[in-house]
N, C-alpha and C positions, 0 to 999 in steps of 0.2 A: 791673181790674188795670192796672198801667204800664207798657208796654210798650215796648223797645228795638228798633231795627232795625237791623241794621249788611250792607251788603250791597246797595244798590237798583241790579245789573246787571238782567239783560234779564227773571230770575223773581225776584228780591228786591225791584225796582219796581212788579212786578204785586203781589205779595204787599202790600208794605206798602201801595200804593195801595188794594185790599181793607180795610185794618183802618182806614185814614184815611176810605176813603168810607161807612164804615158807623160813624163817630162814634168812636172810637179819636183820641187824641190821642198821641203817638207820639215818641220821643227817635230819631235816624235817624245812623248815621256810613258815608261811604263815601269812595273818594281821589277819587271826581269834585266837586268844590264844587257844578257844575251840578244834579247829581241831587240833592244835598243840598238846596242852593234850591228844586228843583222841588216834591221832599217838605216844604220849612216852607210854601211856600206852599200846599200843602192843608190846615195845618193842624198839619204837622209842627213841634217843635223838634231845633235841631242839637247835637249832641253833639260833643267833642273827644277823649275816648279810649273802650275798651271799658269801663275803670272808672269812670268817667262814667255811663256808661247802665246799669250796672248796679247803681251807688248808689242812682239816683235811680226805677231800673223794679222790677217784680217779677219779667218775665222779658227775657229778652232771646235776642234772635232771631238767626242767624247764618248767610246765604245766600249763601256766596263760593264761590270757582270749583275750589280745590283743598284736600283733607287739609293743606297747608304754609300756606297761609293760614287757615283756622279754628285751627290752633296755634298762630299767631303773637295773634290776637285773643283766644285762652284764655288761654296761658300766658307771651304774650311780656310787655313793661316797658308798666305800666297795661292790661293786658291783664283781661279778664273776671274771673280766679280772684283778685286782688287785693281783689276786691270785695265775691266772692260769700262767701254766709251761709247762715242758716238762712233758709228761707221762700223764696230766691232760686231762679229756674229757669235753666236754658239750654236753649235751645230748637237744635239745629241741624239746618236744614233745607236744607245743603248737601250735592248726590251726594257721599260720602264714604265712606272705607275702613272697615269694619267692626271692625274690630281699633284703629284710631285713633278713633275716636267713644267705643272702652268705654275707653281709656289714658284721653282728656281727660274723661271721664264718671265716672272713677274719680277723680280730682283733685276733681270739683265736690262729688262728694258726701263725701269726706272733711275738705269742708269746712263740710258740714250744707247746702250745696241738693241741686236736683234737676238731672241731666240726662237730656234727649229726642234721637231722633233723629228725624227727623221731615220725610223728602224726599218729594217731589211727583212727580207721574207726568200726565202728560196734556197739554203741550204748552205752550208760554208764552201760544197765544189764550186757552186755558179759563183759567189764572194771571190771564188780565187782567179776567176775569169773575168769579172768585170759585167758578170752578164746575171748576177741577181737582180729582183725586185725593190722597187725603194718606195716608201711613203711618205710625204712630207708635210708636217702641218704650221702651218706660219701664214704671217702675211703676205699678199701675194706682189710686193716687190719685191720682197727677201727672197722669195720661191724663184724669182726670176735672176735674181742677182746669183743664189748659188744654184740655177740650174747646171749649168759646168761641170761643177765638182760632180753632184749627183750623175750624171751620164757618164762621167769617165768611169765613178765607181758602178756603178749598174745600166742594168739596159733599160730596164723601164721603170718609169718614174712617175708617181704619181698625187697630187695635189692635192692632202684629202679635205681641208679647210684648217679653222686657224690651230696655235698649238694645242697639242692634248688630243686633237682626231686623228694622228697618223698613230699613237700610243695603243688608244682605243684599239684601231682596226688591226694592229701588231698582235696584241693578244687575241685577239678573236681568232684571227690564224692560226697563233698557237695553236688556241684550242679545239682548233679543228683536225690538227694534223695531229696533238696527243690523243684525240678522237679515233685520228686514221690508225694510230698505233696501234691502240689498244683491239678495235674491231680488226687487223691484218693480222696482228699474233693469234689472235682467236681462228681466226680463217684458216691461217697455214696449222693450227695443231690439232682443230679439227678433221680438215682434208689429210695430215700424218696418222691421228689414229683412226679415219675409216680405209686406212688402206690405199690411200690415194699416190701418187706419183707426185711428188711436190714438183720438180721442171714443170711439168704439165698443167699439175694445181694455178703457177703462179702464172703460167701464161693465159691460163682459163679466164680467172682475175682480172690480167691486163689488156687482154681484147673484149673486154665485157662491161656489163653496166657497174660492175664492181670496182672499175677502176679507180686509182686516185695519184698524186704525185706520189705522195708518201708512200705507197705501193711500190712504185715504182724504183724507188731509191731506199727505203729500209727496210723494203720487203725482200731487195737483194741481198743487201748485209746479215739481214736474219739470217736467210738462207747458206750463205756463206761462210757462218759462224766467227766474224770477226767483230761484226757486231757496233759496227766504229761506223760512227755518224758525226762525227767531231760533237756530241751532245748528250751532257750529262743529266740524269736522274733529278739532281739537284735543282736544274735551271726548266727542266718541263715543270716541277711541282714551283721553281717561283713565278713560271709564266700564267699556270693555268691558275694560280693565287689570286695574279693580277685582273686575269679576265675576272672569277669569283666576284674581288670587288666593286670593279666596275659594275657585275648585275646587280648586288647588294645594293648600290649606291642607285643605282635606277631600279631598284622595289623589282626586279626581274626573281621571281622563285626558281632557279635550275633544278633542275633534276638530273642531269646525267656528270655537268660539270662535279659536283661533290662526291660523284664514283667513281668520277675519273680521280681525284684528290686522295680520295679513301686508297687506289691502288697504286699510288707511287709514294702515297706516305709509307704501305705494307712493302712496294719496293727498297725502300730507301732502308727502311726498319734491316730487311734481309741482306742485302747486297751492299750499302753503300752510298752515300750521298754524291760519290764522284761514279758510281756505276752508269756506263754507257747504258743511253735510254732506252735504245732496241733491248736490251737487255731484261724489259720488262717481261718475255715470254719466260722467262726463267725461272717465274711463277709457276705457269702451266705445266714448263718442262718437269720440274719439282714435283708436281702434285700427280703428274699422268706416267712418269718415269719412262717417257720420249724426249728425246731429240729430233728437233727441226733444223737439219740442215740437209745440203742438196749437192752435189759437186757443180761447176759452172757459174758458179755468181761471185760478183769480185769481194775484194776486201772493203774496197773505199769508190765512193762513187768520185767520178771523174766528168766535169764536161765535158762533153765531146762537141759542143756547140762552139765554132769558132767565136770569140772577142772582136762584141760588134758597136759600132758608136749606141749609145743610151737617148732615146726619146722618152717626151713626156706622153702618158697616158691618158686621155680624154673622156671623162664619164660620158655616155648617154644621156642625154637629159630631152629625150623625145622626139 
């Protein structure tokens, strides 16, 4: 297949890096010219519009930061749907609204292609390795047609039914790991001001029932004081927004999602819309006039898990 990328921020560069370093030759559009360079020199060619790459690919792929930007590359002037046909897919593996994915998905296919949703879960180190998690909600020839792609970019890939269910389960994630956040900065400034041994604190934590990923990868950064999770402030509050709706829209009352909202909107207020999102203890630190940090723990989390062929993931079903 021909494959478009539009998209190379902090997980669309992992991504397509993936398809490039595994023999993928690649059509790439993004507004940095930089990244764009950076992707033709592995290999890549540059494209000029969305309808460009999707003339010229069989699917194309779309990894932007917001629901108003994948609209504008679907259906704006030279945009994707200009293009598409029969045999054509769109692939978008941008966190995005559920309800916007099936609007611009309903467009593709009344045009005789296909579209996917198809957002990642697992952190930008594992994106850089090829060995995140993927979701994909589509019909299940499509699902088969770009199993492929998906395995070269992640290890485990999973089916979750037609579009709009891989979105769904996208933010639910989210909001489970801005969940992890908020209870792990509480944890560690807790265990700092009773006097606690943070090393110790965090391994207490990670051999315990307390454990979680999130723990384990921006519990270290915390600790570390660099705080760099390649994820900013701005993108947890338009993630956990996203889940929000989704409950609205299914009469779900939350209780804990709109505290979580209340404290990155007060995030954001303080620090910055582009403030890295571990950065949220910074609250705490503020109010208790401690520091949580620790010597031993890195800047940026790294896999350390070799780059392994990507299978598909098999629900249970009894």
């Amino acid at each position: 297949m021909n494959i478009g990328f539009i998209g190379l921020g902090n997980v669309g560069g992992k991504l397509s890096g993936s398809l490039l370093r595994n023999g993928y030759k690649i059509g790439v559009l993004d507004l940095d010219p930089a990244k764009v360079a950076a992707a033709v020199a592995q290999g890549g060619w540059a494209a000029q519009t969305p309808a460009e790459l999707m003339e010229n690919c069989d699917a194309v792929i779309t990894c932007l930061p917001s629901p108003q930007a994948s609209a504008e590359v679907v259906e704006g002037e030279n945009g994707l749907l200009s293009a598409i046909g029969p045999g054509k897919i769109w692939m978008e593996m941008s966190t995005t609204d559920e309800a916007e994915v099936k609007r611009l998905g309903a467009m593709v296919t009344a045009k005789g292609g296909a579209a996917v949703d198809c957002p990642v879960s697992g952190g930008c180190h594992r994106a850089d390795t090829g060995n995140i998690a993927i979701f994909a909600g589509c019909a299940r020839d499509t699902f088969d047609r770009i199993l492929p792609l998906l395995t070269t970019m992640g290890r485990r890939v999973l089916h979750t039914g037609d579009i709009g269910s891989a979105s769904i389960l996208k933010v639910v994630t989210n909001y489970l790991a801005t969940a992890n956040l908020v209870s792990c900065a509480e944890a560690l400034m807790v265990s700092k001001a009773a006097g606690m041994d943070l090393a110790t604190a965090y391994e207490a934590i990670r051999i315990s029932s307390g454990n979680s990923f999130v723990h384990e990868t921006e519990s270290q950064v915390i600790l570390n004081g660099s705080r760099d999770i390649s994820f900013t402030m701005d993108l947890v509050l338009k993630d956990i927004g996203l889940f929000q709706e989704v409950a609205n829209r299914s009469a779900v009352p939350l209780e804990l999602n709109p505290l979580l909202i209340d404290i990155f909107k007060d995030g954001i207020a303080r620090f910055g819309t582009r403030e890295l999102s571990p950065n949220i203890i910074k609250r705490l630190e503020e109010s208790t006039g401690l520091q949580v940090e620790a010597p031993g723990f890195p800047a940026q989390m790294v896999d350390d898990e070799p780059e392994e062929a990507g299978y598909e993931v098999v629900p249970k079903r009894g």
